[in-house]
C-alpha positions as CSV (number, residue, x, y, z in Angstrom):
1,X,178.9,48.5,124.0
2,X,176.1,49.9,122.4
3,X,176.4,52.4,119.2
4,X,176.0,55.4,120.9
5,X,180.1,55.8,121.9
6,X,179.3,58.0,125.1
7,X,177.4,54.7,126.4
8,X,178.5,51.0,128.1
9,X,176.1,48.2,129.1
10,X,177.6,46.3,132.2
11,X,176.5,42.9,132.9
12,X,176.7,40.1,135.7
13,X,175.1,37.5,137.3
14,X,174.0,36.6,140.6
15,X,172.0,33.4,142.0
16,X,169.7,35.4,143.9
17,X,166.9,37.7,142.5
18,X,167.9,41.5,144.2
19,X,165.0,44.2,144.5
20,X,167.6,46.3,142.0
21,X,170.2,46.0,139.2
22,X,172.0,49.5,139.8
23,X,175.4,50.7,138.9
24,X,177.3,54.0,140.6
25,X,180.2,55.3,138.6
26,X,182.3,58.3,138.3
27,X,185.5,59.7,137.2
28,X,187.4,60.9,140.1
29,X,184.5,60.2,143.0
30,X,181.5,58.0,142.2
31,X,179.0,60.6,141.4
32,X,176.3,59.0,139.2
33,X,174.1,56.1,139.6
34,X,171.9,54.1,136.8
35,X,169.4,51.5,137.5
36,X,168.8,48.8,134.7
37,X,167.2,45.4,135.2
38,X,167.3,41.5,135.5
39,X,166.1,38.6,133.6
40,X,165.9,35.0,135.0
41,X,167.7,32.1,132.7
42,X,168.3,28.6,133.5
43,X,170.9,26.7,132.0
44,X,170.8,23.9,130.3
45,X,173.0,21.2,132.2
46,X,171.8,18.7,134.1
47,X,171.4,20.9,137.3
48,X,169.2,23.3,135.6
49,X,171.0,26.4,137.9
50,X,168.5,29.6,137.7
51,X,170.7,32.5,137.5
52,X,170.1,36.2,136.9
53,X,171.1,38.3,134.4
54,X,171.5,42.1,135.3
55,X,171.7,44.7,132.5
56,X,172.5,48.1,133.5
57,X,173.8,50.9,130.6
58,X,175.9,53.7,132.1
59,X,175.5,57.1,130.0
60,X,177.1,60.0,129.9
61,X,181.0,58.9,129.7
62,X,183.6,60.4,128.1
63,X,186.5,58.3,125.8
64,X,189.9,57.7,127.1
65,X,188.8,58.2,130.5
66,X,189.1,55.7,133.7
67,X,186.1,55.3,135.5
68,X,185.5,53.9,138.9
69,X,182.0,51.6,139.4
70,X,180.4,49.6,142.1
71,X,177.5,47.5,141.5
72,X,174.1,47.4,143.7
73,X,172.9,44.4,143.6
């Protein structure tokens, strides 16, 4: 969450660095699309695993609604 309430950061992780950290979204039909960005971090453990950490905030949205995303990794 951030503070402003019409906002939501969506994070994940993936072991391969992608060209983009974008999420699509919409309400009925996925309509908009926001692009955020990655940061490496290694654990740790004794494997030392490099993994990235995408950041995207989706604007825009509207309380008590359901939304529908997909992520483009």
């Amino acid at each position: 969450m951030t503070a402003n309430w019409s906002q939501m950061i969506v994070t994940w992780t993936t072991f391969d660095k992608t060209n983009t950290s974008t999420v699509e979204y919409g309400i009925n039909s996925i309509d908009k699309s926001s692009v955020g960005y990655s940061t490496l971090f290694v654990d740790g453990g004794n494997e030392s695993r490099a993994l990235y950490i995408h950041r995207v905030i989706l604007t825009g949205l509207r309380p008590g609604q359901k939304y529908s995303e997909r992520i483009i990794a």
